[in-house]
ChimeraX commands (.cxc) that place a marker at each C-alpha (Angstrom):
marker #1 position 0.00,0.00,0.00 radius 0.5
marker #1 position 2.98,2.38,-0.28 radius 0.5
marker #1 position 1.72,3.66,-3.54 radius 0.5
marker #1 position -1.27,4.95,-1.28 radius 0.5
marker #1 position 1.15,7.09,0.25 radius 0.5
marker #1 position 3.36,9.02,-2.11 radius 0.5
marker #1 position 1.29,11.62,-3.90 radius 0.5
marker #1 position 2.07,12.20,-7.32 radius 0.5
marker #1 position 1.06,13.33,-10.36 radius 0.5
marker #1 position 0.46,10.93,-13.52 radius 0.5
marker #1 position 0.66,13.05,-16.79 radius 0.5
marker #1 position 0.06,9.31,-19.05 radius 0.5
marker #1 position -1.70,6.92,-18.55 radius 0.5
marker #1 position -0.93,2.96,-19.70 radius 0.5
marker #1 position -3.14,1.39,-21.90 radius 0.5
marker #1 position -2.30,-2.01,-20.42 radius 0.5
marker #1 position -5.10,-3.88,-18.78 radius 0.5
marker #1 position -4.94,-3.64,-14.43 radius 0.5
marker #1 position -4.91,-7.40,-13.10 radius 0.5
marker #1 position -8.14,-8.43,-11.21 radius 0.5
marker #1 position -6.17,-8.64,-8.07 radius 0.5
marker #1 position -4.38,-5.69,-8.05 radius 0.5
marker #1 position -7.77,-3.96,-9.29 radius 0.5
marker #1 position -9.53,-5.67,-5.91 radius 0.5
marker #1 position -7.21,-4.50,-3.40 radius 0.5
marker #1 position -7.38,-0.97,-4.43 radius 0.5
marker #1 position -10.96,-0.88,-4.39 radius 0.5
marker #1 position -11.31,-2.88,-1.37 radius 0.5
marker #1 position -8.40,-0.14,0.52 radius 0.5
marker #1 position -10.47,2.65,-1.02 radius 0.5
marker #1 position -13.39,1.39,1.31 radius 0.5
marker #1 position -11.27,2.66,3.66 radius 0.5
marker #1 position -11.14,6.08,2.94 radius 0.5
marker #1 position -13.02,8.71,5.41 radius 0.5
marker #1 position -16.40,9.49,4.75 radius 0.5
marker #1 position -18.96,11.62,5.91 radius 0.5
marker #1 position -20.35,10.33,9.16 radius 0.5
marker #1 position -18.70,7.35,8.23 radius 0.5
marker #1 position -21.81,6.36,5.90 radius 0.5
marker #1 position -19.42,5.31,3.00 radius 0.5
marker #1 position -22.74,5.60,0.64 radius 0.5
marker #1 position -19.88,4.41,-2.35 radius 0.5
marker #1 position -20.44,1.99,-5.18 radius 0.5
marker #1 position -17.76,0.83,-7.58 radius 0.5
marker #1 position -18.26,-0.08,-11.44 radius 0.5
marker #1 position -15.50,-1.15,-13.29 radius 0.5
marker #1 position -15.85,-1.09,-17.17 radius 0.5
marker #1 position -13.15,-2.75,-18.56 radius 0.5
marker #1 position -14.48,-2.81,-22.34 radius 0.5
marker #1 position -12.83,0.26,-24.50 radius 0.5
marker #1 position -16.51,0.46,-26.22 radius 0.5
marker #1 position -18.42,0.95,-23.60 radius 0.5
marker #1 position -16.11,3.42,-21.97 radius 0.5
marker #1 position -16.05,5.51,-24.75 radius 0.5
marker #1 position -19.99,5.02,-25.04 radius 0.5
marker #1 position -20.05,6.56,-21.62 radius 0.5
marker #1 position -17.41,9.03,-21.81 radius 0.5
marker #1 position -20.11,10.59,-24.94 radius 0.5
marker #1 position -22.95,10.04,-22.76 radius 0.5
marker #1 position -21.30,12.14,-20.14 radius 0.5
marker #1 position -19.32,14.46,-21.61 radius 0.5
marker #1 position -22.49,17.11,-22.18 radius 0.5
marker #1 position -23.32,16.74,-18.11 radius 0.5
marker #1 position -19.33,17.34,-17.05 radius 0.5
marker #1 position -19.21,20.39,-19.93 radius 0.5
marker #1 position -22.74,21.82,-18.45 radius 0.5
marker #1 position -21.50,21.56,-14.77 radius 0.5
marker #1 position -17.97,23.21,-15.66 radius 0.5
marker #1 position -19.26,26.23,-17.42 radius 0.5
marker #1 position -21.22,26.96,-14.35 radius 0.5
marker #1 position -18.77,26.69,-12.10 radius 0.5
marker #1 position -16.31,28.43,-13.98 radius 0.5
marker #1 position -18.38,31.93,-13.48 radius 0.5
marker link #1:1,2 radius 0.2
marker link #1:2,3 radius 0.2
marker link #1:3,4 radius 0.2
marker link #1:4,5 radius 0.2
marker link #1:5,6 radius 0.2
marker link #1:6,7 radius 0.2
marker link #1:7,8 radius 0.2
marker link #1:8,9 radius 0.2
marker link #1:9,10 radius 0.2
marker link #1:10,11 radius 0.2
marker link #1:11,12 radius 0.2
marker link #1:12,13 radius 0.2
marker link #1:13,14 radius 0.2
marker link #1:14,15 radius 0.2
marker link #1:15,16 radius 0.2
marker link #1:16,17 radius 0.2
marker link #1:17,18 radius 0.2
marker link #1:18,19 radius 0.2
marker link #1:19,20 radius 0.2
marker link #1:20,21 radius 0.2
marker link #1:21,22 radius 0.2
marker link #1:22,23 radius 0.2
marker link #1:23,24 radius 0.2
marker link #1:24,25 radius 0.2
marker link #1:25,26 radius 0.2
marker link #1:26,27 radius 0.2
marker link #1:27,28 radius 0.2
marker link #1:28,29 radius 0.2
marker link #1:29,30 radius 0.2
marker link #1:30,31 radius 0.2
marker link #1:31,32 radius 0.2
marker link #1:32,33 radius 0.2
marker link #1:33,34 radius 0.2
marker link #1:34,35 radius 0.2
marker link #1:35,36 radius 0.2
marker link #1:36,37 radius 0.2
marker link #1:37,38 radius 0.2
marker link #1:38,39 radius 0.2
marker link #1:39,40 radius 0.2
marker link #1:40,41 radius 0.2
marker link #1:41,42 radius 0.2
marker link #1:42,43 radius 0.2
marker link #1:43,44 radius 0.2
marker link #1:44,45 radius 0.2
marker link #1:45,46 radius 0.2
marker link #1:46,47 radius 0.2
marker link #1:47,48 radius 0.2
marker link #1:48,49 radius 0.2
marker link #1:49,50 radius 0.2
marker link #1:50,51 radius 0.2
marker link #1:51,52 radius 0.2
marker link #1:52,53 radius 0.2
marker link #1:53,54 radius 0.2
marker link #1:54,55 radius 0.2
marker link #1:55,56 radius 0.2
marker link #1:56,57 radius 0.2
marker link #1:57,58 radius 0.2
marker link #1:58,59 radius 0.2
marker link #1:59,60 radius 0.2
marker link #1:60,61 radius 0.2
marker link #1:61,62 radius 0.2
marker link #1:62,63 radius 0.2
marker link #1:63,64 radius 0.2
marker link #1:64,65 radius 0.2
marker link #1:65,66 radius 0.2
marker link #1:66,67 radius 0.2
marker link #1:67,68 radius 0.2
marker link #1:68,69 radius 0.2
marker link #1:69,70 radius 0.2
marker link #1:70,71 radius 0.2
marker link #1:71,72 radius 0.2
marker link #1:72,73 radius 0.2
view
């Protein structure tokens, strides 16, 4: 869990697939993150398939540009 605690930026990111394993721990150490009241109301979806990220990413991408340009005034 070092990783977890050295900060740093990541300016690329690899295209190579994260192991299930590795993918499990750091979801099941993010459980352990602070939240409010200690409710943790957090759900996790991995998408692993390049379509239907992308698919996403254009359903989104009108919602994130919508809630930017009112935030940036």
């Amino acid at each position: 869990m070092l990783f977890l605690k050295s900060k740093r930026s990541i300016g690329a990111y690899s295209s190579r697939e994260v192991p299930r394993d590795v993918l499990e721990k750091a979801l099941d150490a993010a459980n352990y993150a602070p939240s409010a009241r200690g409710a943790h109301p957090v759900r996790w979806l991995v998408i692993s398939s390049t379509e239907r990220r992308e698919k996403l990413l254009q359903e989104m991408l009108p919602y994130y540009e919508k809630a930017t340009d009112v935030t940036s005034h």
